[in-house]
N, C-alpha and C positions, 0 to 999 in steps of 0.2 A: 334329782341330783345326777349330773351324769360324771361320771369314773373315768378320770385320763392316765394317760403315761404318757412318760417322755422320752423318746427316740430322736440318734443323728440319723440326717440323710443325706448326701452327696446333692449337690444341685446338677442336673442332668442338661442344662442348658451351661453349664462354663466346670467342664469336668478337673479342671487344675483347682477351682477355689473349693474351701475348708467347709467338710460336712458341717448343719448349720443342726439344732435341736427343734424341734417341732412337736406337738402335742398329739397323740393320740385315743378316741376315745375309744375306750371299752363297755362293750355293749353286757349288761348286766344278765338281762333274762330275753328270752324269745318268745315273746305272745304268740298261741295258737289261734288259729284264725277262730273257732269257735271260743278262745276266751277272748278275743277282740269281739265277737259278738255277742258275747253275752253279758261285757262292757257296756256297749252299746246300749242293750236295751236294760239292763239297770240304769245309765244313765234317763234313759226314752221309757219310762215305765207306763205308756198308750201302747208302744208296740212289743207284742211279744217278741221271742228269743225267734223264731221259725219264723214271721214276717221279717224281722232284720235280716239272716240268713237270705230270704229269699228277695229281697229287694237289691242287698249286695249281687248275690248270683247272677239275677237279671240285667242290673246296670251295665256287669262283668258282660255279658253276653251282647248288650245293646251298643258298647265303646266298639266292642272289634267288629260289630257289624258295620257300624258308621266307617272306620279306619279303613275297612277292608272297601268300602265306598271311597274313598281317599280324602275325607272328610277329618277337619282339624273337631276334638271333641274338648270344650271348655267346662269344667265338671266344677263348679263354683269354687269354695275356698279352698279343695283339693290341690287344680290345679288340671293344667292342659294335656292335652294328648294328641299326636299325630303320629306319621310314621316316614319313616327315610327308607331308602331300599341300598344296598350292597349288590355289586352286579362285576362281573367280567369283564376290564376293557379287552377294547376291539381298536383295530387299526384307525378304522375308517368308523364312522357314522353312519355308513351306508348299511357297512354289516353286522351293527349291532343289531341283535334283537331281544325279545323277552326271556330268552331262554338263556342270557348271559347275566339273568339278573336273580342272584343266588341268595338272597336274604330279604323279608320284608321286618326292619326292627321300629319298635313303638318306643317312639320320644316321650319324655314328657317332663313338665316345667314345672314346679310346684305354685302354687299360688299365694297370696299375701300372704298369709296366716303360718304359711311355710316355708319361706322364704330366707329367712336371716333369725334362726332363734336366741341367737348369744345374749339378746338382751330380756329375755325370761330365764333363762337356766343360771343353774348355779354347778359348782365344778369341783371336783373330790381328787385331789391326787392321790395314785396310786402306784404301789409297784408292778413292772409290767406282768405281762404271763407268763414270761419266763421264769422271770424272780418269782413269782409267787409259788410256779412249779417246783423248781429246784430249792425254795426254804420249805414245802411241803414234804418232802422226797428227803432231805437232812434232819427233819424232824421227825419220820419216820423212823428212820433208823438209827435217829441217839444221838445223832451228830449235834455240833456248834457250830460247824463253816459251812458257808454258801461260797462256792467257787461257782462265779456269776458268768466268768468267761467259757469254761467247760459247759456250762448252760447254754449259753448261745451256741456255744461251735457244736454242740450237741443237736440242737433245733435245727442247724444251717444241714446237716448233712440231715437230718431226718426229711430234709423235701422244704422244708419252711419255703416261705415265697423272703421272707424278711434278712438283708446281710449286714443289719446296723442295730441289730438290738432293739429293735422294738415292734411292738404287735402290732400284726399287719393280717386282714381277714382275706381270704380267698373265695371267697363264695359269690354269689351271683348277687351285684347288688351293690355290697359293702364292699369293696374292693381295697389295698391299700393305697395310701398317702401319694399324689400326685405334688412333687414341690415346684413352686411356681414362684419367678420373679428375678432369676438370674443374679448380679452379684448383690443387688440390694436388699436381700435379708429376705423378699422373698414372704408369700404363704402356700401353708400347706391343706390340703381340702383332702385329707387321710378321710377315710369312709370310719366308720364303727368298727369295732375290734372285734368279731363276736366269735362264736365257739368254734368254726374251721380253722383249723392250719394254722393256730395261733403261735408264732416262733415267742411272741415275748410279754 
């Protein structure tokens, strides 16, 4: 089951038309990498908890060797890997060289099985973070009213990344909601909501 909320966001490609609502989801809990592997080998009960670990490790070790060879690395229903470079332009062509190229970052594509999952999941609405904060935070202290706007404007000066009310993750990875599609209504490919810098 995965947990959404629903936030406006201005379309960033025609800044005169009317923030449109878009869904966002909220990430429930964060697997640690040894409960992902020890998923794993309950699922896999041939290999132990410590071969899982260590095949992961290895594979880990064997993609940035390949990468780092400038080699594209196809990792079956995972999903692809390569790498782009970030560099300094230069005038001319002539004087670029290696030393203007200031990032090597690792692409990568998900594969079939990862691709488009809306048609296995099932969808829970929920109130955003915000709300859930500030009805937490009234019910501490005896209160009846959620003053939802005070909430927000509250999040917005605490740093939040979010200026529309709704939960938006900052962390490496899950980033917030990109809206996409100009004045036709448009989707939104918002990342997971999860426990960083949640404004809402």
């Amino acid at each position: 089951m995965i947990n959404y909320s629903v936030y406006k966001q201005p379309n960033p490609a025609d800044e005169t038309a009317e923030p449109k609502a878009y869904a966002k989801a909220q990430m429930t809990e964060l697997i640690p990498f040894d409960a992902l592997v020890n998923h794993l080998a309950d699922h896999n009960g041939v290999f132990s908890r410590g071969t899982v670990k260590g095949v992961i490790a290895d594979a880990c070790s064997c993609i940035v060797e390949m990468l780092l060879d400038g080699k594209k690395v196809q990792f079956g229903e995972l999903g692809d890997f390569w790498i782009s470079l970030s560099s300094n332009g230069t005038d001319t062509i002539e004087s670029f060289t290696s030393k203007n190229i200031k990032a090597v970052n690792i692409i990568f594509t998900p594969g079939e099985d990862f691709e488009n999952l809306v048609g296995r999941a099932k969808f829970n609405l929920v109130s955003s973070r915000v709300a859930q904060a500030a009805t937490l935070k009234v019910e501490k202290t005896g209160g009846t009213v959620v003053d939802l706007e005070a909430a927000r404007l509250a999040a917005k000066q605490n740093g939040s990344s979010n200026t529309n009310g709704s939960g938006t993750n900052t962390n490496g990875g899950e980033t917030g909601g990109n809206n996409q599609g100009g004045n036709s209504g448009g989707s939104n490919n918002g990342g997971g909501d999860g426990e960083n810098n949640d404004s809402e």
